[in-house]
C-alpha positions, 0 to 999 in steps of 0.5 A: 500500500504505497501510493507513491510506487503506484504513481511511478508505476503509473508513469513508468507504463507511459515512459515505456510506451514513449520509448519502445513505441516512438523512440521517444525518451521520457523521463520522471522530475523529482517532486512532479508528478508527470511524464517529460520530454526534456522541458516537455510535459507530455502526460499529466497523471491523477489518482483518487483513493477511497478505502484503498481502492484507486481510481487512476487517470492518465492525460496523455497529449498525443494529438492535442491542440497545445495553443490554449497552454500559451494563456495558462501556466499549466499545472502551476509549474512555471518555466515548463511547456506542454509538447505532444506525441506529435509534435515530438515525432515531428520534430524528430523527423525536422532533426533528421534524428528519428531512430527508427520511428520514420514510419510514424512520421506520416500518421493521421491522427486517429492512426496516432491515438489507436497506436498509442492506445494499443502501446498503453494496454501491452504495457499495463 
């Protein structure tokens, strides 16, 4: 009975899912929290516990919109963005540094959601 093992377990499932699907390497901040990319928040994570049962959510930005986070401080952490699964695959492949995720390049959207969707269950 350890919430915080259960956060980082938490977290740990969607760093798994960011390197082994994307080649993406993410990363935990002490104190937060949350899955970063560099300065990048990429999935916010929340849990609710009555009597031991949890209640778990995980936000994770694959294909959102990130333009309304200019007018906000997310989360109240200052001096942090919020990136996405697509725009990191992006701007992986403007770096010509993609390490072998070139056929994720071309992806719709929902063709993004359903692989990552997919990737979370396999790891849970």
């Amino acid at each position: 009975m350890d919430l915080y093992w259960y956060l980082r377990k938490l977290e740990e499932v969607v760093i798994s899912v960011l390197s082994l699907t994307f080649s993406i390497h993410a990363s935990r901040v002490e104190g937060l929290t949350r899955v970063w990319v560099g300065n990048e928040k990429v999935a916010a994570i929340c849990i609710r516990v009555a009597q031991w049962i949890t209640y778990h959510g995980l936000a994770l930005n694959v294909t959102t919109n990130l333009s309304p986070f200019k007018w906000i401080v997310p989360c109240g952490i200052r001096g942090r963005q919020v990136g996405s699964f697509k725009g990191l695959l992006r701007e992986a492949q403007s770096s010509c540094n993609d390490h072998g995720t070139s056929n994720l390049h071309g992806l719709d959207d929902d063709s993004l959601i359903h692989i990552t969707h997919k990737s979370l269950i396999e790891e849970f």
